[in-house]
C-alpha positions, 0 to 999 in steps of 0.5 A: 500500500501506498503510503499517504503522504497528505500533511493536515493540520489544525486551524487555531484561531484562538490564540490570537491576540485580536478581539474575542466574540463569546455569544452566539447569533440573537434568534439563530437556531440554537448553536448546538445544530452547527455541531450535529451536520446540520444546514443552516442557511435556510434558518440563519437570521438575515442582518445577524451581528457578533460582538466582541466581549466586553469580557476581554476590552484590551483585545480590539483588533479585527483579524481576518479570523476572529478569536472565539470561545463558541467554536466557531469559525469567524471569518472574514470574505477575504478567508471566503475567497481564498477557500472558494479559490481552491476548491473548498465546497462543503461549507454553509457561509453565514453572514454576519457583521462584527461589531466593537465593544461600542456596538460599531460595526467593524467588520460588515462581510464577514461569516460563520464558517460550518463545514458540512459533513464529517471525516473518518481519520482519526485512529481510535486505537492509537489516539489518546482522549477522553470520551464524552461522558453524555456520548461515547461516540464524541471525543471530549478531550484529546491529548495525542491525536493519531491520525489514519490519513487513507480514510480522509476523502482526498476532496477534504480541504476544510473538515472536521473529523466526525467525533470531534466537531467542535475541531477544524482541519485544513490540508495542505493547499489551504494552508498554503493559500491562507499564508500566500493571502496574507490571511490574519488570526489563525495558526496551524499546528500539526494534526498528526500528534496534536496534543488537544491545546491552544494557547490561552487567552488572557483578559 
């Protein structure tokens, strides 16, 4: 067998040191839905708005990418263009605007970025993780993650893994189109040997 020799890796945009959203969409379906596969655009609200937390005030910068503490991913239509650009096709774009501490919009085009969908690939018997206590079949903590790279679709660009969807992977092309784009807020760290852990923010 051919070894596969695709690199993946686990997109953080917490760590960053820009502005913090912590509260979902005002009359959105509830956020739950956006980790059960389950479309939303149909039921997204029209003129929905995020804010930052008044919880971090030091952290005002907008980034193309924006820290969050719901698990989600907020982007900007520039992170939309580039993954349109290569080929990304299984994502809902929810539109939002960004406002500031001051209820100013900051950021008119940006998006909750859902994946569709959900991967196989990761070894259940190599990786190291606690369960989810309310669902077995979910993955609550991971402490080394162990990736089986041949059961990942060679069409994943932008994925979760199926028991761990509150987790975003990219391959290597969007890695590449994101860091030629000059695209701010996020790292990428290794999928293969993860340890579970971004950096912590800091009020």
């Amino acid at each position: 067998m051919t070894a596969d020799n695709r690199t993946f890796w686990m997109l953080d945009t917490l760590s960053n040191p820009g502005a913090v959203i912590e509260t979902y969409v005002a009359g959105a379906p509830s956020k739950w839905r956006l980790f059960k596969n389950q479309p939303q655009a149909a039921q997204f609200p029209a003129g929905a708005t995020l804010r930052f937390s008044r919880d971090f005030p030091k952290h005002r910068k907008l980034f193309d990418f924006v820290a969050n503490t719901i698990s989600l991913i907020i982007a900007s239509k520039k992170v939309k263009d580039i993954l349109d650009s290569v080929g990304v096709d299984n994502c809902e774009y929810l539109p939002v605007a960004v406002k500031d501490h001051k209820d100013k919009v900051v950021g008119p085009e940006y998006f909750i970025i859902h994946p569709l969908g959900g991967e196989d690939g990761i070894d259940l018997e190599k990786s190291v993780y606690d369960k989810d206590p309310f669902d077995e079949s979910e993955i609550e903590r991971v402490r080394t993650l162990v990736l089986k790279k041949e059961l990942i679709s060679p069409r994943a660009r932008l994925f979760r893994f199926k028991p761990l969807m509150r987790e975003y992977v990219v391959d290597q092309t969007v890695a590449d189109a994101l860091k030629a784009g000059k695209v701010t807020g996020y790292r990428l760290l290794a999928a293969d040997g993860w340890d579970g852990s971004y950096t912590n923010l800091e009020a």
